[in-house]
C-alpha positions, 0 to 999 in steps of 0.5 A: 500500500502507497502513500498517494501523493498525486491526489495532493496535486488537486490543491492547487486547483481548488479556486480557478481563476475566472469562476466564481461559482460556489458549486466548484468550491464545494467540490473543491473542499469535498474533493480536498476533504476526501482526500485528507480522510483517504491519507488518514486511512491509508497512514493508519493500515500502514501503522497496522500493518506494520504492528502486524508484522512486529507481532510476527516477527517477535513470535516467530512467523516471519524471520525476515528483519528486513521486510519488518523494518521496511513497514516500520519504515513506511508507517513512519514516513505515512505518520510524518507526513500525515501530522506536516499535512495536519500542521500546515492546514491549521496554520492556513486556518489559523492565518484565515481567522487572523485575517480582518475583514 
């Protein structure tokens, strides 16, 4: 299971210039918001997935180090990523309610 980036691509398009449409923010925000729901999922099978294979390998069932430390690896990369994302998104909401109108 990958980490998909690309999905992460479709921020930038969130607003296009020209169209001012509120239909095409909603979509916007839905598609951004299923997005940071399916990177959430798929952090949290990776760290279950690695746990798994801890438990394995500590009761015997898999005597392959690397393969272990590899889904360590991943699920920690997916973790780190996933709290940046978290982290650059509340700065960016916290900056909006800054903002005077």
């Amino acid at each position: 299971m990958a980490l998909n980036i690309q999905e992460l691509s479709k921020i930038g398009n969130i607003v296009q210039p020209g169209n001012n449409g509120s239909t095409n923010k909603t979509n916007a925000f839905d598609e951004l918001y299923k997005s940071a729901i399916g990177m959430i999922n798929e952090t949290n099978q990776l760290q279950k997935n690695a746990e798994q294979q801890s438990m394995d390998f500590a009761i015997g069932k898999v005597d392959n180090i690397h393969d272990v430390m590899i889904a360590q690896e991943k699920a920690n990369v997916a973790l780190q990523y996933t709290v940046k994302m978290k982290n650059a998104v509340m700065d960016a909401y916290n900056e909006i309610m800054r903002m005077q109108i």
